[in-house]
N, CA, C and O atoms as a CHARMM CRD file, in Angstrom:
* protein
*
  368
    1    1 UNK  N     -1.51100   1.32200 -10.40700 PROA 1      0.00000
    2    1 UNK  CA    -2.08400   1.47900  -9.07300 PROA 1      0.00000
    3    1 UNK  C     -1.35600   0.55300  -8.10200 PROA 1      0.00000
    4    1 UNK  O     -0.96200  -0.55800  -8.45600 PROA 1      0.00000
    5    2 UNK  N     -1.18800   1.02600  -6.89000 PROA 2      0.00000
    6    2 UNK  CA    -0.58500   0.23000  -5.63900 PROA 2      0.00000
    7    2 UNK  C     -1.57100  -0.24000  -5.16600 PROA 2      0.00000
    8    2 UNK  O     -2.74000   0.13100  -5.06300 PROA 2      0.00000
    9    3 UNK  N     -0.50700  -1.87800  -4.61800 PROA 3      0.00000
   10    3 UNK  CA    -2.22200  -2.32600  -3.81100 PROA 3      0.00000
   11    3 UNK  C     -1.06300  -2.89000  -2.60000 PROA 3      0.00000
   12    3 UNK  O      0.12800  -3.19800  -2.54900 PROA 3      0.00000
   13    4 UNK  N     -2.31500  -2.79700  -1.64500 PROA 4      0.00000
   14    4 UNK  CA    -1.69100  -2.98700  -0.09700 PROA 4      0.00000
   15    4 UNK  C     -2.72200  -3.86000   0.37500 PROA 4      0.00000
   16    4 UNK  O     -3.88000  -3.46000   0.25100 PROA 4      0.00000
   17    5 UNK  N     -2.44200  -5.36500   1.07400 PROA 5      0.00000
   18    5 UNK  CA    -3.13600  -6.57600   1.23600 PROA 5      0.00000
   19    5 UNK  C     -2.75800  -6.36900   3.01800 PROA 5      0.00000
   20    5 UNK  O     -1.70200  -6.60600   3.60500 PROA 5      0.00000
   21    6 UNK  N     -4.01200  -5.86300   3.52900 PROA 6      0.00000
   22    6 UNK  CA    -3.90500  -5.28800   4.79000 PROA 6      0.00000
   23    6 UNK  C     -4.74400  -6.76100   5.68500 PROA 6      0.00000
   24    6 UNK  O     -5.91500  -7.10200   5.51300 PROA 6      0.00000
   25    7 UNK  N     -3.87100  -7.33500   6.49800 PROA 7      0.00000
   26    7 UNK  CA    -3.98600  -8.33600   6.97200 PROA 7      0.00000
   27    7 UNK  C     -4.48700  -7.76200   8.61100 PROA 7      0.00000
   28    7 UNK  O     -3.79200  -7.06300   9.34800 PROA 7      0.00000
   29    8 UNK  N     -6.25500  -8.42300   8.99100 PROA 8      0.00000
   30    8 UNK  CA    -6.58100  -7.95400   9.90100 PROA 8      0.00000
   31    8 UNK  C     -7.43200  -8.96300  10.77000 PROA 8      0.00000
   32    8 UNK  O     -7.10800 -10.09400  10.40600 PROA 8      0.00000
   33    9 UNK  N     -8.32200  -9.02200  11.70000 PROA 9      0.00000
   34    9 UNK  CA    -9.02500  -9.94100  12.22400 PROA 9      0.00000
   35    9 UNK  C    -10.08100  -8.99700  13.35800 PROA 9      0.00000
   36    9 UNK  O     -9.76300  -8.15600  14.19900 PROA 9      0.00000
   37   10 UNK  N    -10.99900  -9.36600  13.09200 PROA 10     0.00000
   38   10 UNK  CA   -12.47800  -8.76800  14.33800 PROA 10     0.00000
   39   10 UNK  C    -12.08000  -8.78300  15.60200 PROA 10     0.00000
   40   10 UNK  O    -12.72500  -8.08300  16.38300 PROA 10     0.00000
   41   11 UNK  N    -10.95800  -9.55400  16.10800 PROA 11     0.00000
   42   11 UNK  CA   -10.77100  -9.59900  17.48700 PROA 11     0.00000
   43   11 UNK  C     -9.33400  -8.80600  17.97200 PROA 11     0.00000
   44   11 UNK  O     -8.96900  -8.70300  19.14300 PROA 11     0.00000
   45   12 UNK  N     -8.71300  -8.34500  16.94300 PROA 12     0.00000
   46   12 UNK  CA    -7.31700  -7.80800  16.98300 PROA 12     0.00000
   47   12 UNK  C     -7.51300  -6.14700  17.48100 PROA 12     0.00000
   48   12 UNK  O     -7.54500  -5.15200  16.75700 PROA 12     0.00000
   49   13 UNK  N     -7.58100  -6.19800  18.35500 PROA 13     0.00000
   50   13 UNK  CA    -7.38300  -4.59600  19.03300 PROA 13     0.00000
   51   13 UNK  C     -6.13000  -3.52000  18.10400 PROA 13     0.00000
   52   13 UNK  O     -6.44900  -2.44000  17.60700 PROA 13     0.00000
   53   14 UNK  N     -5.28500  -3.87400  18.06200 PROA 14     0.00000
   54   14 UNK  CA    -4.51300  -2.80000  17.12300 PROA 14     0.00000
   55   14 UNK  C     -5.08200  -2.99200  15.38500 PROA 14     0.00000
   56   14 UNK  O     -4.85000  -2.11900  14.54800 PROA 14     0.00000
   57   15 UNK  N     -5.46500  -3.63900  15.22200 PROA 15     0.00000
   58   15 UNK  CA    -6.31200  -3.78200  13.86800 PROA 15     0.00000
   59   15 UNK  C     -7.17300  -2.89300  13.83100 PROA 15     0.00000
   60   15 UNK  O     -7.07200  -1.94200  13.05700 PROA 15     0.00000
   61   16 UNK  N     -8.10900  -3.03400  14.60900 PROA 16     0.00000
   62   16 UNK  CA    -9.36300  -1.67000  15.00700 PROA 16     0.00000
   63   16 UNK  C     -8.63000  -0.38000  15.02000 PROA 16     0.00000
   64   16 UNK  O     -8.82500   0.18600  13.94500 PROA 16     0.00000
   65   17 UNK  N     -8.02600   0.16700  15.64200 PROA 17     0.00000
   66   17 UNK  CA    -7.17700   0.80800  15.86400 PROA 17     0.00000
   67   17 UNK  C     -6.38300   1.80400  14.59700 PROA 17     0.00000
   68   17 UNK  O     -6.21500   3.02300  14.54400 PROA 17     0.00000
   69   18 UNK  N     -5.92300   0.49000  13.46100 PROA 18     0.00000
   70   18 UNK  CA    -5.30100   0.99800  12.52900 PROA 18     0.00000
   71   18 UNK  C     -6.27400   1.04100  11.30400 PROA 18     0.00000
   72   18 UNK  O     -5.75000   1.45700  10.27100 PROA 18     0.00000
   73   19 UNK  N     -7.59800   0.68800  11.22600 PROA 19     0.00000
   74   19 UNK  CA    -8.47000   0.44500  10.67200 PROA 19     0.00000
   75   19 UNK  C     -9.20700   2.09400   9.77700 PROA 19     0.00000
   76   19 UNK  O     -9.39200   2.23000   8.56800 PROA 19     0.00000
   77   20 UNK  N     -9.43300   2.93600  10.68800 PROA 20     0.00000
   78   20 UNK  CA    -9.84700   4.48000   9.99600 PROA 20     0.00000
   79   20 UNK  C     -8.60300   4.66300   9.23500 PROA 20     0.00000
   80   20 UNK  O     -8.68800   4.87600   8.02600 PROA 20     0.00000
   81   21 UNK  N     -6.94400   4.57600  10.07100 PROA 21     0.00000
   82   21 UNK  CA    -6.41900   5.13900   8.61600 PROA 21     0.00000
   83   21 UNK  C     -6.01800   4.55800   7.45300 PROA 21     0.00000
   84   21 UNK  O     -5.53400   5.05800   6.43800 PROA 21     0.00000
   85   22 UNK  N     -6.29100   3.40300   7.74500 PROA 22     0.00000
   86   22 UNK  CA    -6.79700   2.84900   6.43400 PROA 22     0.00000
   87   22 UNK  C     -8.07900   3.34400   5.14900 PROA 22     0.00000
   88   22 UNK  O     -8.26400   3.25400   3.93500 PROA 22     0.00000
   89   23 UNK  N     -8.41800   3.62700   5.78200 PROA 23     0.00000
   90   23 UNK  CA    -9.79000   3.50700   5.28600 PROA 23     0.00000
   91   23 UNK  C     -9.74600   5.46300   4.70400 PROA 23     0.00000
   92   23 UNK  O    -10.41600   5.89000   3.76400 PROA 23     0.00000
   93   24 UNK  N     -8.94700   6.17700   5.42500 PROA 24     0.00000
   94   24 UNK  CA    -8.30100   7.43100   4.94500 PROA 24     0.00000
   95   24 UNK  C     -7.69000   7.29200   4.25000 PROA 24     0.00000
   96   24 UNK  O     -7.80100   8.08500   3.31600 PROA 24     0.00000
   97   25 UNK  N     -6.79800   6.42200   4.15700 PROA 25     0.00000
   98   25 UNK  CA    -5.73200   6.33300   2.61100 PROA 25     0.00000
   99   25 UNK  C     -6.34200   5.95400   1.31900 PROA 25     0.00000
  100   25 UNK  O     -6.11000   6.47200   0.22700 PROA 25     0.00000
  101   26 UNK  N     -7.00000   5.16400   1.53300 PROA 26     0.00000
  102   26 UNK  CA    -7.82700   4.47500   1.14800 PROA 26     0.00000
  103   26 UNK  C     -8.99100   5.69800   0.09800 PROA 26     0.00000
  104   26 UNK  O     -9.13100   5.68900  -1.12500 PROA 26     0.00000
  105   27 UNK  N     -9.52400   6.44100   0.90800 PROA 27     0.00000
  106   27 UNK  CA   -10.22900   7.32700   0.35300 PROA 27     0.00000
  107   27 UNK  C     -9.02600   8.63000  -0.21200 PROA 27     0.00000
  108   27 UNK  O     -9.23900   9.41000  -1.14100 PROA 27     0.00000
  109   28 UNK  N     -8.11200   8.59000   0.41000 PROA 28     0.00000
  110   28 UNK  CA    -7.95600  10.54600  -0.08300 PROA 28     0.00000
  111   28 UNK  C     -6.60300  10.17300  -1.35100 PROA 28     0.00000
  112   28 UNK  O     -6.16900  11.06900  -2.07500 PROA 28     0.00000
  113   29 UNK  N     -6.12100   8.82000  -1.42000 PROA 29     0.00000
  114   29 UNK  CA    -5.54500   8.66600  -2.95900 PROA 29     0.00000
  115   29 UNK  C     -5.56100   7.29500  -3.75700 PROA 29     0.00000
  116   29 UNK  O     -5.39500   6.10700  -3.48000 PROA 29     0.00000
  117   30 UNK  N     -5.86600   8.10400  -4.96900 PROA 30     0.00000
  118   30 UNK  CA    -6.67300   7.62000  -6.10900 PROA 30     0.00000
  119   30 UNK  C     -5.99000   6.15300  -6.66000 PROA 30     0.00000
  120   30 UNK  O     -6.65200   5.22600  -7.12600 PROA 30     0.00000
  121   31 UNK  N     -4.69000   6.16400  -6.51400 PROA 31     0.00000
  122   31 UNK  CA    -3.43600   5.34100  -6.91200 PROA 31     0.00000
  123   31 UNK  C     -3.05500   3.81900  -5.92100 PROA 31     0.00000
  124   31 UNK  O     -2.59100   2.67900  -5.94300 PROA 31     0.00000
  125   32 UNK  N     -3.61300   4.78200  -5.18800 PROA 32     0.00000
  126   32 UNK  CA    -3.49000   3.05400  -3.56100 PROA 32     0.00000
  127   32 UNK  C     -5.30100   2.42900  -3.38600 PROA 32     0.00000
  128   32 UNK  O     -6.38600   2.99800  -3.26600 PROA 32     0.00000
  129   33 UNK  N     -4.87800   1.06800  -3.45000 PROA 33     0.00000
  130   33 UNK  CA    -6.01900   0.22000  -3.09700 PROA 33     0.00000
  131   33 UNK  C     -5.69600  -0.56800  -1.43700 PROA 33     0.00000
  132   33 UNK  O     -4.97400  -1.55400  -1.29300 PROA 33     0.00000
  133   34 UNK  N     -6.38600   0.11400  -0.37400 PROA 34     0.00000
  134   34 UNK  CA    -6.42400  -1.14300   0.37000 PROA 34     0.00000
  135   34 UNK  C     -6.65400  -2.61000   0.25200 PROA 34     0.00000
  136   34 UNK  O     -6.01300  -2.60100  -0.79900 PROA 34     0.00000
  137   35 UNK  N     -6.92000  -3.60600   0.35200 PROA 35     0.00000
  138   35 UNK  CA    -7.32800  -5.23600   0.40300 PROA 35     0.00000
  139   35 UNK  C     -7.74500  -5.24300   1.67900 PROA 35     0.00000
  140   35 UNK  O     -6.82800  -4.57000   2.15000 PROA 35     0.00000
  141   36 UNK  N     -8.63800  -5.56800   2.86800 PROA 36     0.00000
  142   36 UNK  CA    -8.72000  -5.70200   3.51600 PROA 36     0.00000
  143   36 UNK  C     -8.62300  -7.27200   3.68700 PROA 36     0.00000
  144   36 UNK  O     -9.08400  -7.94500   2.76500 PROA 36     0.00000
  145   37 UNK  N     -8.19600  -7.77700   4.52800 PROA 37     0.00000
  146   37 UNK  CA    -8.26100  -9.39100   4.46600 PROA 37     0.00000
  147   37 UNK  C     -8.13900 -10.28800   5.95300 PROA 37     0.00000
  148   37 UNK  O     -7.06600 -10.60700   6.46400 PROA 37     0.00000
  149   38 UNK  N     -9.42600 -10.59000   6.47800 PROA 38     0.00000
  150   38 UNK  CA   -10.03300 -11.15400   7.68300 PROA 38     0.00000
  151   38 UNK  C     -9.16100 -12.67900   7.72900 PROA 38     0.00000
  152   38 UNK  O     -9.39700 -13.76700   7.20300 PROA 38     0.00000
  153   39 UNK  N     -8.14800 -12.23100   8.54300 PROA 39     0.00000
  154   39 UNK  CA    -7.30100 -14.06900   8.75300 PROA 39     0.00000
  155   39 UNK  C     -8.08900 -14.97700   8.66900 PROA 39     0.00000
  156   39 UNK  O     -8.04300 -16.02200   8.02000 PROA 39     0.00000
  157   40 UNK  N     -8.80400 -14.58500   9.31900 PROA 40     0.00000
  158   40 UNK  CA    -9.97300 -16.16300  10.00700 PROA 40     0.00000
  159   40 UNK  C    -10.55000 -16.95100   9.12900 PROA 40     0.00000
  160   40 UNK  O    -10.69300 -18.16900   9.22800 PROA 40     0.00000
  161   41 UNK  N    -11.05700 -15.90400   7.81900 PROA 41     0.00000
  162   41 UNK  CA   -11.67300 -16.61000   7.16600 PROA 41     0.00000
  163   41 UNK  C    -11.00500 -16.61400   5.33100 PROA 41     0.00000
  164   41 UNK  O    -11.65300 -17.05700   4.38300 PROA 41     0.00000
  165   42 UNK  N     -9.59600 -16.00500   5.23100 PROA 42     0.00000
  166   42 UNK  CA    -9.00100 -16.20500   4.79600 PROA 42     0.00000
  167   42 UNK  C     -7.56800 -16.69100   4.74400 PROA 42     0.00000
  168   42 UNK  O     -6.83300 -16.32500   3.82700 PROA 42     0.00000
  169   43 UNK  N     -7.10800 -17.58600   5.79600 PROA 43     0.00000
  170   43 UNK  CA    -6.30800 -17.91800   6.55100 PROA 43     0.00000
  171   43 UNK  C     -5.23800 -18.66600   5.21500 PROA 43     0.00000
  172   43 UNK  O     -4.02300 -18.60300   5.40100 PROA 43     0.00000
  173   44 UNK  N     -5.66900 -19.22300   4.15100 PROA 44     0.00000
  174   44 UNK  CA    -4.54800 -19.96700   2.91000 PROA 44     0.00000
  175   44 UNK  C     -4.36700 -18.59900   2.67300 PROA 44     0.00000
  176   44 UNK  O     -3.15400 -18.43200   2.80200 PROA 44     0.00000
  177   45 UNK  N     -4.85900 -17.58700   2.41500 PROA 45     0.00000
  178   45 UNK  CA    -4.50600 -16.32500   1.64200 PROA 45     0.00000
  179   45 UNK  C     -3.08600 -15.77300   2.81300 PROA 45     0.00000
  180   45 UNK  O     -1.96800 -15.39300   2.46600 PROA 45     0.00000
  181   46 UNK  N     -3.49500 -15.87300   3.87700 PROA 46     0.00000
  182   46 UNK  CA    -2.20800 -15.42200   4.96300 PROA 46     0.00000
  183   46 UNK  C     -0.89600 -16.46400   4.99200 PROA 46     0.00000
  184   46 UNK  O      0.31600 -16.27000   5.07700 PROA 46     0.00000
  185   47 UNK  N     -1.67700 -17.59000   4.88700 PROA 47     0.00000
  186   47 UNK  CA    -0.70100 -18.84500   4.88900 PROA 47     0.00000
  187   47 UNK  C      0.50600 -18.76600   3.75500 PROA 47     0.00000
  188   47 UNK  O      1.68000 -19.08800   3.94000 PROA 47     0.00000
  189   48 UNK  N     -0.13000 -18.21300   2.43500 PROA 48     0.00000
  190   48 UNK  CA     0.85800 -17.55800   1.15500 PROA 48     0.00000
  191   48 UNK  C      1.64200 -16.72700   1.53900 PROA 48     0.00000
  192   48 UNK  O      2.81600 -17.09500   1.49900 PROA 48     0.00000
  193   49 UNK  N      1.46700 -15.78900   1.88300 PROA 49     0.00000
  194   49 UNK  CA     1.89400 -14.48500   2.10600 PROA 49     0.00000
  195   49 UNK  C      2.97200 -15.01200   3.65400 PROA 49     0.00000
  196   49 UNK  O      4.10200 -14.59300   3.40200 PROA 49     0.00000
  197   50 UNK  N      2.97900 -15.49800   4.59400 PROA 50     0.00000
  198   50 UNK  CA     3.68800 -16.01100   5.67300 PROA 50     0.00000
  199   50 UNK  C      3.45200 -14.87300   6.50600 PROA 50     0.00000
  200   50 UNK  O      4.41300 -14.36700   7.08600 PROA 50     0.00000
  201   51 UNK  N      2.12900 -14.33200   6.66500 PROA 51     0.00000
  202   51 UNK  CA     1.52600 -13.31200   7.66500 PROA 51     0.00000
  203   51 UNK  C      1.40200 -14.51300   9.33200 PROA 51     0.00000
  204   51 UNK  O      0.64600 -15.43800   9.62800 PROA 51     0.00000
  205   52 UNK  N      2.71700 -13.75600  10.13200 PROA 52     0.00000
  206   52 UNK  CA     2.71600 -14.82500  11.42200 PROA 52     0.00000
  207   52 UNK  C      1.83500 -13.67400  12.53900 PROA 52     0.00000
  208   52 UNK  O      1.43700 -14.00700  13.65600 PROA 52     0.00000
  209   53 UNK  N      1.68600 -12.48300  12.01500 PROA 53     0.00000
  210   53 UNK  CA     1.26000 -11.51800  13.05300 PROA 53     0.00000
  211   53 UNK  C      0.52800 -10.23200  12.57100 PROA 53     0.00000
  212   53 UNK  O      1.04600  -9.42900  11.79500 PROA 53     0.00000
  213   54 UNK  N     -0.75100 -10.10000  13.10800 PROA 54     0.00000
  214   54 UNK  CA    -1.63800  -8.80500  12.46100 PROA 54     0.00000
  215   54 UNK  C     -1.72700  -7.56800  13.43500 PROA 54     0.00000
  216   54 UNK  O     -1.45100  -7.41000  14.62400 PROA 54     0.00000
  217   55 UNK  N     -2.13200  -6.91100  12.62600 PROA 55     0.00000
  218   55 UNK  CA    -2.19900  -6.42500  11.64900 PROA 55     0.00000
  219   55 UNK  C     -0.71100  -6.47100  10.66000 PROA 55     0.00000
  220   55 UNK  O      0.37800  -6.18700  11.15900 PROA 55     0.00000
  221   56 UNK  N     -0.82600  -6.76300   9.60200 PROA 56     0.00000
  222   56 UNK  CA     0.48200  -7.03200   8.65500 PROA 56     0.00000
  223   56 UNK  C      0.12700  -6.04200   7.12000 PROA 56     0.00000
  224   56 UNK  O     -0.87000  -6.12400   6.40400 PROA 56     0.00000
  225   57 UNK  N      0.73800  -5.58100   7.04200 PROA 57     0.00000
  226   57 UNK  CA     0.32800  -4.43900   5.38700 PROA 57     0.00000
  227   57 UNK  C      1.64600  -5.32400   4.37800 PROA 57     0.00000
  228   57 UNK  O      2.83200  -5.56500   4.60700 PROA 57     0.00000
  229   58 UNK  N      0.83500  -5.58900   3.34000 PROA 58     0.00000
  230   58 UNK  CA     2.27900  -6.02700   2.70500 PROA 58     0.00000
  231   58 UNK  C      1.82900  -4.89800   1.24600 PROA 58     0.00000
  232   58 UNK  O      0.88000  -4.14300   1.45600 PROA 58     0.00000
  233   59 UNK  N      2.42300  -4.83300   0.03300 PROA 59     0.00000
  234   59 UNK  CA     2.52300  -3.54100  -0.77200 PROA 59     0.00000
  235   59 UNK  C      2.95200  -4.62500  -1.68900 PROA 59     0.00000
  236   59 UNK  O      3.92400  -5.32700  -1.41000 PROA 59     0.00000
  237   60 UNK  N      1.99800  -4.84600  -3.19000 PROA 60     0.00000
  238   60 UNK  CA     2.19300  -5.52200  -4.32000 PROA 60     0.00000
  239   60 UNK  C      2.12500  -4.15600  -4.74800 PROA 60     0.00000
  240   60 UNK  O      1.32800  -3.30000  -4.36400 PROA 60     0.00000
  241   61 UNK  N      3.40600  -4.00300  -5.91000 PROA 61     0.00000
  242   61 UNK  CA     3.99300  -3.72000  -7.50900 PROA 61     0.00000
  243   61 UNK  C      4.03300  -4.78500  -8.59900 PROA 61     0.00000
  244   61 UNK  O      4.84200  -5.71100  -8.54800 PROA 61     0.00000
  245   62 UNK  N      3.11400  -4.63600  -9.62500 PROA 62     0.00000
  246   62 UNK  CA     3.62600  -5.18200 -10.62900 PROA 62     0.00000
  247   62 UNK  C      3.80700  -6.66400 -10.18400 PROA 62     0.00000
  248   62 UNK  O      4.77300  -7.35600 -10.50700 PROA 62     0.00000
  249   63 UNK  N      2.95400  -6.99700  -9.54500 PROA 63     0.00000
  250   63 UNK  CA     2.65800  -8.63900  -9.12000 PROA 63     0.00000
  251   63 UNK  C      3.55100  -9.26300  -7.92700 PROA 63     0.00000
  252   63 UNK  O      3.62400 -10.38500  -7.42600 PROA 63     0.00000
  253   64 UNK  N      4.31600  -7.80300  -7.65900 PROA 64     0.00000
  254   64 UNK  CA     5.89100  -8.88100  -6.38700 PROA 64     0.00000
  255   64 UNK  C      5.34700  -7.89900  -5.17800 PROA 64     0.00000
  256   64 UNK  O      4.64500  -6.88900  -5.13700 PROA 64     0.00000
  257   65 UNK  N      5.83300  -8.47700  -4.50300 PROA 65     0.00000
  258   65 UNK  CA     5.83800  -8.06200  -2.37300 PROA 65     0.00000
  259   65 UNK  C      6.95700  -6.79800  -2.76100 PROA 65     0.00000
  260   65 UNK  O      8.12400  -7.13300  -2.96200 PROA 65     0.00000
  261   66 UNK  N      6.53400  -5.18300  -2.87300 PROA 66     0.00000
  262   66 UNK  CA     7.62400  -4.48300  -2.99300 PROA 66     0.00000
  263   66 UNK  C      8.21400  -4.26900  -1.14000 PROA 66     0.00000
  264   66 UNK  O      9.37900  -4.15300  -0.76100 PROA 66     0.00000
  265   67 UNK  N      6.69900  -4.27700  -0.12100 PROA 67     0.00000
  266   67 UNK  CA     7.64300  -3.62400   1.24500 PROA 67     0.00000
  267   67 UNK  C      6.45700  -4.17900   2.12300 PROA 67     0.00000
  268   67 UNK  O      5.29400  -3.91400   1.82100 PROA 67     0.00000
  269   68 UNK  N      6.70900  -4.78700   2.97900 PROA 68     0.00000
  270   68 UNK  CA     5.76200  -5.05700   4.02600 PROA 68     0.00000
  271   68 UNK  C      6.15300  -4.45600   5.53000 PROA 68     0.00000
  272   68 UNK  O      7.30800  -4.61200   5.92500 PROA 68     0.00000
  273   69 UNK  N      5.20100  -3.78400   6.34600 PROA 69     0.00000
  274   69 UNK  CA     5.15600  -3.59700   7.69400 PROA 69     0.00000
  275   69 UNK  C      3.93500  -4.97800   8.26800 PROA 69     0.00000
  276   69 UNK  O      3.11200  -5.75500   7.78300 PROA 69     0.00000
  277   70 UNK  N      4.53700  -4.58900   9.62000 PROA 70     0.00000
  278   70 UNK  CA     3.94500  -5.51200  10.83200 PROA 70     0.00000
  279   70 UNK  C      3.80900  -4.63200  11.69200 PROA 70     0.00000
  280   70 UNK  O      4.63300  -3.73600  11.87600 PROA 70     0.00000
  281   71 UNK  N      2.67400  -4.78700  12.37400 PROA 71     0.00000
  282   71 UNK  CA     2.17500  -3.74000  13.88500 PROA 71     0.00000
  283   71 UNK  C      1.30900  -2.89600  13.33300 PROA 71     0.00000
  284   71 UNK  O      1.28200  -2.55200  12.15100 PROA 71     0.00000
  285   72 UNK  N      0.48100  -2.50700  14.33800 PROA 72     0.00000
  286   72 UNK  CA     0.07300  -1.10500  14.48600 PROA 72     0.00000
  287   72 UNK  C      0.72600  -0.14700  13.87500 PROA 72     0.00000
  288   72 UNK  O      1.67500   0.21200  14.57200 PROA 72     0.00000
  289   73 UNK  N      0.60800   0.71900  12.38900 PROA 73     0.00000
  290   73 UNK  CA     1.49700   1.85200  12.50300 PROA 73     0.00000
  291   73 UNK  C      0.48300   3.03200  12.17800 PROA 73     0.00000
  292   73 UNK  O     -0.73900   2.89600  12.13000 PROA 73     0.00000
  293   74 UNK  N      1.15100   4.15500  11.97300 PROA 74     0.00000
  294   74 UNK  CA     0.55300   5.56000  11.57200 PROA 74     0.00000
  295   74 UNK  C      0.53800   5.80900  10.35700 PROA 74     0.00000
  296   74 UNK  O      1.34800   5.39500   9.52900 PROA 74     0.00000
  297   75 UNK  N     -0.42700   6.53600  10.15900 PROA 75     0.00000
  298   75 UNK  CA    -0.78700   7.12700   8.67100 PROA 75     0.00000
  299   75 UNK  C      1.00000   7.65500   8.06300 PROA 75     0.00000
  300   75 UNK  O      1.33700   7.47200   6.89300 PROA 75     0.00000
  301   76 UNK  N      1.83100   8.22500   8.98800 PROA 76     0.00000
  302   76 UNK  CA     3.17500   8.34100   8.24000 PROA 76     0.00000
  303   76 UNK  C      3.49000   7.27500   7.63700 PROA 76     0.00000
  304   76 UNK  O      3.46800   7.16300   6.41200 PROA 76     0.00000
  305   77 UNK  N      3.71800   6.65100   8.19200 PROA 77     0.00000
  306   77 UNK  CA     4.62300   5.16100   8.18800 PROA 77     0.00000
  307   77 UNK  C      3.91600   4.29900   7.20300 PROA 77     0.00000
  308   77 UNK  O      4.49700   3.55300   6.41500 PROA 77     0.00000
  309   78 UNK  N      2.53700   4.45500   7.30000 PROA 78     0.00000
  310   78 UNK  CA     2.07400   3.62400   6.06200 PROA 78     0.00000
  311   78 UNK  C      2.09700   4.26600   4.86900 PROA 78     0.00000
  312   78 UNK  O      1.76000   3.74500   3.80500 PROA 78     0.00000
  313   79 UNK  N      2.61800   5.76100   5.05200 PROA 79     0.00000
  314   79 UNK  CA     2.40200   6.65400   3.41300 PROA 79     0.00000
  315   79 UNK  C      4.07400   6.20300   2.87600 PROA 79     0.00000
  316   79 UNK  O      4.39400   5.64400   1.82700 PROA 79     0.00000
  317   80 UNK  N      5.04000   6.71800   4.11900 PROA 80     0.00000
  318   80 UNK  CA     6.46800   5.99200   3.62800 PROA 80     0.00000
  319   80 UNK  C      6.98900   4.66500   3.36300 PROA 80     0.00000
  320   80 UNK  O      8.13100   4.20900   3.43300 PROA 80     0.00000
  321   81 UNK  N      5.80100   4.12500   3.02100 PROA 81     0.00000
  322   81 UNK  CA     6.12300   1.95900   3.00400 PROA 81     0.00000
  323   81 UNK  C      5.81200   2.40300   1.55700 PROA 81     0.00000
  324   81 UNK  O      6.51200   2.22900   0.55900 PROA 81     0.00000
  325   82 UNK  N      4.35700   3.14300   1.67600 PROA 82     0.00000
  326   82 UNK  CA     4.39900   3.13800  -0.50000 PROA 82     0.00000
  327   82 UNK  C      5.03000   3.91900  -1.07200 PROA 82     0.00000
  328   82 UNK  O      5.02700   3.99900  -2.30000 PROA 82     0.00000
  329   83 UNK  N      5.56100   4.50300  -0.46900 PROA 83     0.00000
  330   83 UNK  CA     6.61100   5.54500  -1.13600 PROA 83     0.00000
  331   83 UNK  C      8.33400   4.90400  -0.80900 PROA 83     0.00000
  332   83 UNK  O      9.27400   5.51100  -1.32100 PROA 83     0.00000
  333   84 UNK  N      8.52500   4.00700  -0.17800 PROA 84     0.00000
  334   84 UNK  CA     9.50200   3.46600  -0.27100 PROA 84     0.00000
  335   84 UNK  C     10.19000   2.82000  -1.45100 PROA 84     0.00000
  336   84 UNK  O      9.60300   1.86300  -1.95700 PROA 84     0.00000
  337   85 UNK  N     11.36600   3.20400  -1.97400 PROA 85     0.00000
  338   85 UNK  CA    11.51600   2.44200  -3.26200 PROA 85     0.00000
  339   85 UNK  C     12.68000   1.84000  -3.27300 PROA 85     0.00000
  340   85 UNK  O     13.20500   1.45600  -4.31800 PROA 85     0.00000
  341   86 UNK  N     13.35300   1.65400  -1.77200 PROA 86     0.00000
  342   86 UNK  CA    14.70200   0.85000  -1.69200 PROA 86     0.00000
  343   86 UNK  C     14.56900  -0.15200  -1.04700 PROA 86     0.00000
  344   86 UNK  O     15.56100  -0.57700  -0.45500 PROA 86     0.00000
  345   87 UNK  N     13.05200  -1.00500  -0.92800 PROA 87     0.00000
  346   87 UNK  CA    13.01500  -2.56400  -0.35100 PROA 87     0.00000
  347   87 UNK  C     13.53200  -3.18600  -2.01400 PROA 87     0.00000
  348   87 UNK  O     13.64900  -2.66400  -3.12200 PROA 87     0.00000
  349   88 UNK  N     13.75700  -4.65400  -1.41800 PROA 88     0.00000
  350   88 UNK  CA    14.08400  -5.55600  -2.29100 PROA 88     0.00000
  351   88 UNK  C     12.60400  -6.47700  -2.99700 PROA 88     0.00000
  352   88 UNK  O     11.78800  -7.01600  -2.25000 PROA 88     0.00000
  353   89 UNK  N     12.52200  -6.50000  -4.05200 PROA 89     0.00000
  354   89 UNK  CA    10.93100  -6.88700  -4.29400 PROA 89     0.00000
  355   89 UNK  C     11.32400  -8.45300  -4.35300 PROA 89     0.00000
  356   89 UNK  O     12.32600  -8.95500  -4.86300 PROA 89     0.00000
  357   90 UNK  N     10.07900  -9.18100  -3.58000 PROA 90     0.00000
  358   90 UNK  CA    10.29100 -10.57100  -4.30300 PROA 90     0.00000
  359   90 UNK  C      9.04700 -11.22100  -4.46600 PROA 90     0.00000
  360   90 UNK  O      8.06200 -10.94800  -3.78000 PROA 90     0.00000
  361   91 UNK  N      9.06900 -12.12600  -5.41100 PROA 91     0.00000
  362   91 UNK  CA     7.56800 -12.40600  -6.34300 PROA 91     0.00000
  363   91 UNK  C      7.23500 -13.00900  -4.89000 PROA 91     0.00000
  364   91 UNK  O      7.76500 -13.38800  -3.84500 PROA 91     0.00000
  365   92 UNK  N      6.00100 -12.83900  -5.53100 PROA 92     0.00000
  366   92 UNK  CA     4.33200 -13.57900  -4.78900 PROA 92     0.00000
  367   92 UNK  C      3.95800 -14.22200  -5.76000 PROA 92     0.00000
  368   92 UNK  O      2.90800 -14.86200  -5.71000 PROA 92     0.00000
């Protein structure tokens, strides 16, 4: 299973924003796990990861960072980050 550590905050307007299609991916395949993860009150968990800007999606394989986006994006763009298989992985 893919997991995607979706870096967000209550006050972040494009967070809200990117938040349903999350929550669509989330529901319509079986294989991807969102993480939802509130900076504010998990801020060492962002501090690891070197999340400088949210909304941030990063994509663990097999325990390593396979592809991370930053920004606001679309249900495309977040289906082609897990389906991407020519980032460079590096441990977490």
């Amino acid at each position: 299973m893919k997991q995607v550590y979706y870096f967000t905050a209550d006050w972040c307007g494009p967070c809200k924003k990117v938040r349903p299609i999350v929550e669509d991916i989330n529901r319509d395949l079986a294989d991807v796990k969102f993480q939802i993860i509130d900076v504010d009150l998990e801020g060492e968990f962002a501090r690891r990861f070197e999340v400088k800007s949210i909304p941030t999606f990063i994509l663990i394989e097999d325990g390593v960072e396979a592809n991370r986006l930053t920004g606001a994006q679309t249900r495309e763009k977040l289906l082609e980050m897990l389906n991407d298989e020519k980032n460079p992985k590096k441990n977490v």
